[in-house]
N, CA, C and O atoms as a GROMACS GRO file, in nm:
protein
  332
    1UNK      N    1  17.160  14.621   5.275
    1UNK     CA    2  17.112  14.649   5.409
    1UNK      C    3  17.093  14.801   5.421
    1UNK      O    4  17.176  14.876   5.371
    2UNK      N    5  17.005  14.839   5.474
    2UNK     CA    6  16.951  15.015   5.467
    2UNK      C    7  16.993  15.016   5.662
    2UNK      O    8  17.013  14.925   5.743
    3UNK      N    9  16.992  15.129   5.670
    3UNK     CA   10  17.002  15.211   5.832
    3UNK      C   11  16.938  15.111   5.922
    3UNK      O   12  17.006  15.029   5.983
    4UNK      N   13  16.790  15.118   5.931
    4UNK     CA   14  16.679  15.030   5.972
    4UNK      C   15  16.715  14.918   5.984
    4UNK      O   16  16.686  14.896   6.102
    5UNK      N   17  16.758  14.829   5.946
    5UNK     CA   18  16.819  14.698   5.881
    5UNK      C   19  16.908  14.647   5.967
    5UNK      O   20  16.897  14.541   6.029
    6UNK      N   21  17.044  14.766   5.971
    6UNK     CA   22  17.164  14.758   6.033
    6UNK      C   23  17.149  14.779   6.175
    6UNK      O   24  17.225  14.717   6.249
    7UNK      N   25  17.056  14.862   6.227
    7UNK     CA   26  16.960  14.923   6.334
    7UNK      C   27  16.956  14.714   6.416
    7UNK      O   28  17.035  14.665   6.496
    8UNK      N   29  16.866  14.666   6.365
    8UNK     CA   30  16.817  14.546   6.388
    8UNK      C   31  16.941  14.427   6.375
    8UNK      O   32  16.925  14.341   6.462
    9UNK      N   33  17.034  14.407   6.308
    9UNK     CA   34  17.109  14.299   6.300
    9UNK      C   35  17.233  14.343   6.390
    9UNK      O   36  17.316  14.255   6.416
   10UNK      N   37  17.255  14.478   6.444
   10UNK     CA   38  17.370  14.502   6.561
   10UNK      C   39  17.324  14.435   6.664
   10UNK      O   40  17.402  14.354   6.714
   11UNK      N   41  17.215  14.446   6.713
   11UNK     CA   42  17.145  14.359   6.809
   11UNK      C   43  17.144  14.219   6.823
   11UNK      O   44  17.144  14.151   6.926
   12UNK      N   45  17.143  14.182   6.691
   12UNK     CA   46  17.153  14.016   6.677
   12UNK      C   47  17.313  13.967   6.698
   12UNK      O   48  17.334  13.847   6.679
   13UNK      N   49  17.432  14.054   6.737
   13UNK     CA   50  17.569  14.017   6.691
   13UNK      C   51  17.562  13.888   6.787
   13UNK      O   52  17.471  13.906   6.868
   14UNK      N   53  17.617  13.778   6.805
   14UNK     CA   54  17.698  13.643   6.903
   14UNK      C   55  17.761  13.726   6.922
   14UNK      O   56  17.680  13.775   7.001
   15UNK      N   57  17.856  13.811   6.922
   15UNK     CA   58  17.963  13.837   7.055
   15UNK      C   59  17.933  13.996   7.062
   15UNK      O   60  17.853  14.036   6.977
   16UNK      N   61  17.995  14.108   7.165
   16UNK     CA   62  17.962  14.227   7.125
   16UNK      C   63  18.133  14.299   7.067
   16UNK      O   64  18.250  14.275   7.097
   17UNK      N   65  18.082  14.366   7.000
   17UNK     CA   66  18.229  14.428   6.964
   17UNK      C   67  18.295  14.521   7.052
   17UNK      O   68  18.232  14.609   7.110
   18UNK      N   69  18.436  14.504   7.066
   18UNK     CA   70  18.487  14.614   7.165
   18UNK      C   71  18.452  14.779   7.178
   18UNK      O   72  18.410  14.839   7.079
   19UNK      N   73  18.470  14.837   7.287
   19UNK     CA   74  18.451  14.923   7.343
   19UNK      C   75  18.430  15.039   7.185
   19UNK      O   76  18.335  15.098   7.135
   20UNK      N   77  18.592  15.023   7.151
   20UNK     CA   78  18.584  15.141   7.039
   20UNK      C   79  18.492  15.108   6.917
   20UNK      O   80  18.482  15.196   6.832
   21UNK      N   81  18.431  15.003   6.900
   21UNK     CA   82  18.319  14.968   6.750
   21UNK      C   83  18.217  15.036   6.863
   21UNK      O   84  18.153  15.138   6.836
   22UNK      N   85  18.210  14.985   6.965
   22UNK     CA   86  18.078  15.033   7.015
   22UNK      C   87  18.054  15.146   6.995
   22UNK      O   88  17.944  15.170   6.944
   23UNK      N   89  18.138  15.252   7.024
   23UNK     CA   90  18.161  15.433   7.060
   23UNK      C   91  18.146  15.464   6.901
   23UNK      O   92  18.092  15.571   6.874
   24UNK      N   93  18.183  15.394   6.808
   24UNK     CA   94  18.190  15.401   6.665
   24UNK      C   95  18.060  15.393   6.591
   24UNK      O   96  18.019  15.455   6.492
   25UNK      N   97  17.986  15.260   6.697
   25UNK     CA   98  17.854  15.278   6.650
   25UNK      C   99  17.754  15.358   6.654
   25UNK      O  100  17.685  15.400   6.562
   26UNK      N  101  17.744  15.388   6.832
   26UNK     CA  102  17.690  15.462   6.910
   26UNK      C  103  17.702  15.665   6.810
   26UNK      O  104  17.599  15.726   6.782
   27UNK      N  105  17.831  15.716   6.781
   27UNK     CA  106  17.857  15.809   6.692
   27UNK      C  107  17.795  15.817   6.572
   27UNK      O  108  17.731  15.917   6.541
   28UNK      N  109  17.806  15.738   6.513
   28UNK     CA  110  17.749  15.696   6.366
   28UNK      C  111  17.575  15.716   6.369
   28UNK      O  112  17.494  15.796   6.321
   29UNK      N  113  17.572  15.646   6.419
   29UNK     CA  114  17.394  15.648   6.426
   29UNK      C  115  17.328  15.744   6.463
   29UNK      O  116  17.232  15.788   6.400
   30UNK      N  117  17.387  15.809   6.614
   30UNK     CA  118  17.336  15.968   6.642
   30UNK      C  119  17.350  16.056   6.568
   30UNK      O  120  17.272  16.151   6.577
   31UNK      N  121  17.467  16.055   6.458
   31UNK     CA  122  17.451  16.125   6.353
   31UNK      C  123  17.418  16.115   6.237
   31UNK      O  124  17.438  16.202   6.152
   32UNK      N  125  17.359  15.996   6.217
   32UNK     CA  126  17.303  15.935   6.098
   32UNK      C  127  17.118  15.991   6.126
   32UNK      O  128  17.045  16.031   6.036
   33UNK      N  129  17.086  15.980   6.248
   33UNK     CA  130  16.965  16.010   6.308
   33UNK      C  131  16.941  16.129   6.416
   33UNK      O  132  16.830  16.146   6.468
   34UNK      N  133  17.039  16.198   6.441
   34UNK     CA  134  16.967  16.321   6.520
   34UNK      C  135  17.061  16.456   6.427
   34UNK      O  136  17.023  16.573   6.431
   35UNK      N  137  17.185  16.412   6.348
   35UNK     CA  138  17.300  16.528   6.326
   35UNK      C  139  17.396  16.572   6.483
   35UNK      O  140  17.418  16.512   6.589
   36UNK      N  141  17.427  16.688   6.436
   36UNK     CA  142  17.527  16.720   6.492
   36UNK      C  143  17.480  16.709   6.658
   36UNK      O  144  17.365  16.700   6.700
   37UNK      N  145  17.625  16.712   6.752
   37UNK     CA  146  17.648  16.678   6.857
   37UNK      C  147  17.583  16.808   6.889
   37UNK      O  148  17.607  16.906   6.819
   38UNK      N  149  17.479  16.818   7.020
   38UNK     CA  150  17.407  16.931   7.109
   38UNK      C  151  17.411  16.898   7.230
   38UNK      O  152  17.400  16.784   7.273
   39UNK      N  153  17.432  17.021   7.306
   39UNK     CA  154  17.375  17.020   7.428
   39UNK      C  155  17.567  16.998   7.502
   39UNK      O  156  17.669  16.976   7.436
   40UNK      N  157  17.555  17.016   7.651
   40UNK     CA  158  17.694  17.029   7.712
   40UNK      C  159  17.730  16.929   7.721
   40UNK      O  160  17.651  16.834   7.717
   41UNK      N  161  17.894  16.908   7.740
   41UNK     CA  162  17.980  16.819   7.741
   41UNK      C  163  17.978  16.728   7.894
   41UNK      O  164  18.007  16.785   7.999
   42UNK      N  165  17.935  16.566   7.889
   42UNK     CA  166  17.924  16.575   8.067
   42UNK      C  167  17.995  16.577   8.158
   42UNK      O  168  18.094  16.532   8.102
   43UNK      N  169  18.034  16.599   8.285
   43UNK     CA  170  18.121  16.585   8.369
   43UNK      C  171  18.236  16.460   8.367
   43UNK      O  172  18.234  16.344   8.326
   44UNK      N  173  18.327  16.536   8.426
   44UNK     CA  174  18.488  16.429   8.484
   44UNK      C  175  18.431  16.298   8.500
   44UNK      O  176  18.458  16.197   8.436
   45UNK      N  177  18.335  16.317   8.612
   45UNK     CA  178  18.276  16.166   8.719
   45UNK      C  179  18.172  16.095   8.582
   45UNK      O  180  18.142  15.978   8.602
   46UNK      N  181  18.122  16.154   8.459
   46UNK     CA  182  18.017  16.070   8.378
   46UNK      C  183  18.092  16.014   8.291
   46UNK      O  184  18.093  16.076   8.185
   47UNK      N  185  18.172  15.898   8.293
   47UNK     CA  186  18.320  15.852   8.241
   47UNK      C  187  18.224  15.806   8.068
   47UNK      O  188  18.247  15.858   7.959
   48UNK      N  189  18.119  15.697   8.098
   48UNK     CA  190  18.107  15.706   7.978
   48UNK      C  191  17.967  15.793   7.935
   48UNK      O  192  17.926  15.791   7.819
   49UNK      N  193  17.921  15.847   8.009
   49UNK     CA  194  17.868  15.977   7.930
   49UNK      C  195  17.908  16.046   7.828
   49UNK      O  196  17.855  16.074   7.720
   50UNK      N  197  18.055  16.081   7.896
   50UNK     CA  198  18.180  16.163   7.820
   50UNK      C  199  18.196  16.108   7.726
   50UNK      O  200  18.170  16.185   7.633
   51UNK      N  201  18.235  15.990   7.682
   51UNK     CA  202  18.320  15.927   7.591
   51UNK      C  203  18.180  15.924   7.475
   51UNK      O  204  18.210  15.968   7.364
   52UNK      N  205  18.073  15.888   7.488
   52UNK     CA  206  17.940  15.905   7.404
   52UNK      C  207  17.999  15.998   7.298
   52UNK      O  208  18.042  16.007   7.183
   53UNK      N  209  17.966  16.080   7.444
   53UNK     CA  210  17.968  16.270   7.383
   53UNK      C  211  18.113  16.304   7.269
   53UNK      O  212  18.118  16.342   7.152
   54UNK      N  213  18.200  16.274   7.353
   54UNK     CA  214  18.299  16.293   7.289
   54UNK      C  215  18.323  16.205   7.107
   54UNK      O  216  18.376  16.258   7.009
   55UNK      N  217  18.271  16.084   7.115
   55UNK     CA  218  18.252  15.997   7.006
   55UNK      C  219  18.138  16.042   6.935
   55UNK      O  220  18.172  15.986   6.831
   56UNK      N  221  18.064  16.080   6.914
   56UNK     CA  222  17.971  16.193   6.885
   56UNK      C  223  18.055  16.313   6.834
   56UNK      O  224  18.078  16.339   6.716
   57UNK      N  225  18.086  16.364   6.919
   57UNK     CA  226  18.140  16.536   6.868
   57UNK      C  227  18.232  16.503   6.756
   57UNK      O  228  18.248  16.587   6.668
   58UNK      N  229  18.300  16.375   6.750
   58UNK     CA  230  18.448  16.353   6.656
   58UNK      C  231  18.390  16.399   6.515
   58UNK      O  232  18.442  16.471   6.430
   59UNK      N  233  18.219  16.312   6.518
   59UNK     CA  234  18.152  16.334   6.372
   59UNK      C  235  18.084  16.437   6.341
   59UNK      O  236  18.009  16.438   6.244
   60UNK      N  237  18.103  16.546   6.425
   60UNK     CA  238  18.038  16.660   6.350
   60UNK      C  239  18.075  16.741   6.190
   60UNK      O  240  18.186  16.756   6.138
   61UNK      N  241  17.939  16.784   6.139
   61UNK     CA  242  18.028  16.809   6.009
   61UNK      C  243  17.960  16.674   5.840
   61UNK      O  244  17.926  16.670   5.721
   62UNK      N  245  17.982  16.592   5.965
   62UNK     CA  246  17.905  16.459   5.898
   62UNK      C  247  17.787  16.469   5.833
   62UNK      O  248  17.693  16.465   5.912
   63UNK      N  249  17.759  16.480   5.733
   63UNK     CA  250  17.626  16.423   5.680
   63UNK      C  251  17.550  16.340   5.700
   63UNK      O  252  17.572  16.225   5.662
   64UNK      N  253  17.402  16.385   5.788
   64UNK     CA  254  17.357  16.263   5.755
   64UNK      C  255  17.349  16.120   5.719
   64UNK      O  256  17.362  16.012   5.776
   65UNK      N  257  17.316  16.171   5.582
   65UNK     CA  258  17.349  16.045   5.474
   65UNK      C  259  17.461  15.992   5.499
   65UNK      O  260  17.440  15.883   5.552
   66UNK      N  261  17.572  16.013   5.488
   66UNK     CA  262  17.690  15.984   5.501
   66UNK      C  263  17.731  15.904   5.652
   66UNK      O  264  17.786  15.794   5.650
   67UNK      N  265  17.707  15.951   5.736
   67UNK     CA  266  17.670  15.901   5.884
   67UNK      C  267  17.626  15.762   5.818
   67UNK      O  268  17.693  15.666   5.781
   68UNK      N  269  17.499  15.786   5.817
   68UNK     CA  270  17.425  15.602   5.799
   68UNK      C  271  17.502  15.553   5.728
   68UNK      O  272  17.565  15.459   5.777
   69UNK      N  273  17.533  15.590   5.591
   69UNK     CA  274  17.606  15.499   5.479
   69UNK      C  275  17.734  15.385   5.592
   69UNK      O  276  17.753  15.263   5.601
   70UNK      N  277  17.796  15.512   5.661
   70UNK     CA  278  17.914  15.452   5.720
   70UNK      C  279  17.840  15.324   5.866
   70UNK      O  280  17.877  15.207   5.881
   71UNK      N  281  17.752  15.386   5.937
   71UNK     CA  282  17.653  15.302   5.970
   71UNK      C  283  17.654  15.136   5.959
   71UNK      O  284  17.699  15.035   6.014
   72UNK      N  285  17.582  15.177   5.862
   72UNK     CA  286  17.556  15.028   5.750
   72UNK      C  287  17.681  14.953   5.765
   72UNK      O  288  17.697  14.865   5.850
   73UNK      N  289  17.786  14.998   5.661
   73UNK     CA  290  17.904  14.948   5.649
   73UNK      C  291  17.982  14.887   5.737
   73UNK      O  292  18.034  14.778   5.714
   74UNK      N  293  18.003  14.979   5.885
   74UNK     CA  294  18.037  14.908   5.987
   74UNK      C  295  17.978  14.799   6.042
   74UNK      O  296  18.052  14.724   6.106
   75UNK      N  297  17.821  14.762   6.031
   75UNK     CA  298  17.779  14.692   6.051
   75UNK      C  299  17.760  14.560   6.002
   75UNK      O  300  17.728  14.458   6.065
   76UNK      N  301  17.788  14.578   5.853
   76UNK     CA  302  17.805  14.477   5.768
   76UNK      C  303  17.963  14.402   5.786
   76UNK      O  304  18.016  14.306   5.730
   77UNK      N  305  17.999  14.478   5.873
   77UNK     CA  306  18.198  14.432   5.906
   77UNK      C  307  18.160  14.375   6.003
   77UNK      O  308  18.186  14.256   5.985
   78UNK      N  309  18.103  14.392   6.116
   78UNK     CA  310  18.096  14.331   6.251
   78UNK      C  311  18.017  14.192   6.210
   78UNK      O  312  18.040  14.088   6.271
   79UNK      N  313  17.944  14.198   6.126
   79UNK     CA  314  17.792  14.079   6.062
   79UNK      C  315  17.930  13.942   5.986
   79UNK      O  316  17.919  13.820   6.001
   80UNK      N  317  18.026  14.000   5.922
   80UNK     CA  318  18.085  13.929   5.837
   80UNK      C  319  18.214  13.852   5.936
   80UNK      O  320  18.261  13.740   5.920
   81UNK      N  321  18.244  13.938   6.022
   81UNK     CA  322  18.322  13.876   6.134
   81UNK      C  323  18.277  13.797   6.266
   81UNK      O  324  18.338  13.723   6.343
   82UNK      N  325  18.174  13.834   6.262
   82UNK     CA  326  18.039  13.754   6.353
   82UNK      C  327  18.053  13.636   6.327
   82UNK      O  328  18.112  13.579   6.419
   83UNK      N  329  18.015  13.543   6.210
   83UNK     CA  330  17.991  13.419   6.154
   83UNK      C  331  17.866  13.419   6.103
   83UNK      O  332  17.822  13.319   6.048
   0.00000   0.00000   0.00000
């Protein structure tokens, strides 16, 4: 399964995965596809704005490549626990 791939079958999951796979995914991919975390941190009141951001910033540093690889992988965990 390539980036693209994994991109398309998160979408297909039967159930969605909890909060923290989500923030895990959501991280992974922005840095698999844009790099490092930019731009300001959002306000108190943007609860999950913040948490994006913040799940994001954890992976700075990240490669690219490395980003997606992990990407993929998580995705292939959620696909295998799916059914």
């Amino acid at each position: 399964m390539d980036f693209g791939e994994a991109q398309t079958r998160v979408k297909d999951l039967k159930k969605s995965p909890g909060n923290d796979k989500l923030l895990e995914l959501y991280a992974l991919y922005k840095q698999g596809s844009t790099g490092d975390v930019s731009g300001k941190r959002p306000g108190m009141l943007d609860i999950k704005g913040r948490a994006k951001y913040d799940a994001w910033a954890k992976q700075k540093g990240t490669s690219q490549d490395d980003a997606k690889t992990a990407y993929v992988a998580l995705v292939e965990r959620l696909v295998a626990q799916d059914g």
